[in-house]
N, C-alpha and C positions, 0 to 999 in steps of 0.2 A: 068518931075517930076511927072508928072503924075503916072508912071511907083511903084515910090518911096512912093507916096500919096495912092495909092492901098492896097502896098504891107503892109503899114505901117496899114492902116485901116483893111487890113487883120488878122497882128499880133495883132492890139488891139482887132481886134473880139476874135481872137484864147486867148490871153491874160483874156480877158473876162467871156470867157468859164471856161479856163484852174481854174480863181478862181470861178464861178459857182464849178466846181466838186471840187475845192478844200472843197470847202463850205459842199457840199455833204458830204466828205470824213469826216469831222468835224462833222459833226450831228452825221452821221454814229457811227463813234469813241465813239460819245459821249453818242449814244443809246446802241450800244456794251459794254459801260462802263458802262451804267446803269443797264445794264442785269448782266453784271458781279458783279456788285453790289450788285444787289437781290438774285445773285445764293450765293453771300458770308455772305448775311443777311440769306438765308436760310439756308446755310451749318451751321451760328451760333446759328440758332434757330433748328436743328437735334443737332445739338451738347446740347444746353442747355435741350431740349428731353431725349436726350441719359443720360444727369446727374442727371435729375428728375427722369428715373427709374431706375438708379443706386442708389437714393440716397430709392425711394422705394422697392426696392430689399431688404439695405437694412432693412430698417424695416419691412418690412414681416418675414425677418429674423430673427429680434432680436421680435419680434410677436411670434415665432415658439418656439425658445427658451424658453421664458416664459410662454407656455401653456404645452411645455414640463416639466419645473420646476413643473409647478401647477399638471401635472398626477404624476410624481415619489414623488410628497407631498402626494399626496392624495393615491398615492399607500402602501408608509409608514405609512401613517396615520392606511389604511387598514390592515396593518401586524402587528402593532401595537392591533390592536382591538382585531384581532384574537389570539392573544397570549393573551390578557387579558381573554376573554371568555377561555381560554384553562383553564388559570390557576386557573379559577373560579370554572370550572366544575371540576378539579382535584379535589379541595378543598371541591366541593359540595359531592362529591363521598367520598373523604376519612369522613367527617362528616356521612356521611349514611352509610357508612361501621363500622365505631365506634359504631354508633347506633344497627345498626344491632348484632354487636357482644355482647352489654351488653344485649340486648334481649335472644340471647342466653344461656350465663353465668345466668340468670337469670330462664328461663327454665332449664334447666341440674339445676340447684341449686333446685328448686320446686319438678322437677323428681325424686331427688336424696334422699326427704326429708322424702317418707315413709319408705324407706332401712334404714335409719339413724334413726331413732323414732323407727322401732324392732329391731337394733341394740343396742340401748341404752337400751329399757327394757328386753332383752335377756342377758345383762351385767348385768341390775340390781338384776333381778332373779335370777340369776349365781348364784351371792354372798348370797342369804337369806341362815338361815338355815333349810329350806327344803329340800336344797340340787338341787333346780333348780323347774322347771314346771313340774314335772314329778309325782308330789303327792310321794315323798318320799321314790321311788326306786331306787334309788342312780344315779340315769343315769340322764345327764346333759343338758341343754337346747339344746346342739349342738347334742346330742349322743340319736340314736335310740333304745327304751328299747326295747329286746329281752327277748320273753320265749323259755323257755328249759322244755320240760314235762319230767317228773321225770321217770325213770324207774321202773319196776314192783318192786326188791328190795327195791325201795327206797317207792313206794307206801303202800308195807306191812306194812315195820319198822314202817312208819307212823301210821298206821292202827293202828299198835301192842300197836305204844307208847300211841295211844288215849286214846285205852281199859284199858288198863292200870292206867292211869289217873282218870279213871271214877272212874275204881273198887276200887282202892284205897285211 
C-alpha cells in the first residue's frame, strides 16, 4: 500500500498544483477583465469626446451663421446709406440747378432791359406830332433821312423864284 499511499500523495500534490494554476488562471482572467474594462471605460470616454466636439462643431457653426447674419445686416444697412446719400445729392443738385437757372432768367431779363427802355421811347416818339426824332423831316425813328442835292434846274428856278420875291 505503500505503492498506493505514493501515488495518492502524488495526485494530491498534482491536485494541489493543478488549483495553484487554477487560481492563477483566475487572477489572470480577472486582471484581463479589468483591462477590458478600462479599454471599455476608455472606448466610453472617446466616445463621450467624440459627442462634445460634435456637439461644438456644432456651435461654432451656428457662431458662423450668426456673424454671417450680422455682415449681410450690416451690408444692407451699407446699401441702404448709399442710396440715401444718392438721393440727397440728386436733390441737392436739382435745388442748385433751379437756382442757377433763376439767376439766369434774371440776367437775360436785366440784359434785355436797355433794348426794351429804346424800344419803348422809340414807340413813344413814333407817335408825337413831329413826326418822330428826326426834327420834322418826315422820316421816322426807324428810317434813315436821306439828302438828294437838287439839280442845276432846280437850283436856278430857285434862284429865279427868290429874286423874284424880293423885287416884288
Amino acid at each position: 500500500m505503500d505503492n498506493k499511499a505514493a501515488i495518492g500523495g502524488q495526485q494530491a500534490a498534482l491536485g494541489s498544483q493543478m488549483a495553484g494554476l487554477g487560481q492563477q488562471q483566475v487572477q489572470r482572467g480577472q486582471a484581463l477583465g479589468g483591462f477590458g474594462s478600462n479599454i471599455m471605460q476608455g472606448g466610453q470616454q472617446l466616445g463621450g469626446l467624440g459627442q462634445m466636439t460634435g456637439n461644438m462643431g456644432q456651435q461654432f457653426g451656428q457662431i458662423g451663421q450668426g456673424i454671417a447674419g450680422l455682415g449681410q445686416q450690416g451690408q444692407g444697412m451699407l446699401g441702404n446709406q448709399i442710396n440715401m446719400l444718392n438721393q440727397l445729392g440728386q436733390q441737392g443738385q436739382a435745388t442748385q440747378q433751379a437756382a442757377l437757372s433763376r439767376q439766369f432768367q434774371g440776367a437775360q431779363q436785366l440784359a434785355g432791359e436797355p433794348m426794351q427802355r429804346l424800344q419803348q421811347g422809340q414807340a413813344l416818339l413814333s407817335g408825337s406830332p413831329m413826326g418822330g426824332i428826326s426834327g420834322g423831316t418826315g422820316t421816322s425813328a426807324y428810317q434813315r433821312g436821306s439828302y438828294q442835292e437838287p439839280s442845276t434846274f432846280s437850283k436856278i428856278l430857285g434862284a429865279a423864284g427868290t429874286i423874284m420875291g424880293m423885287g416884288g
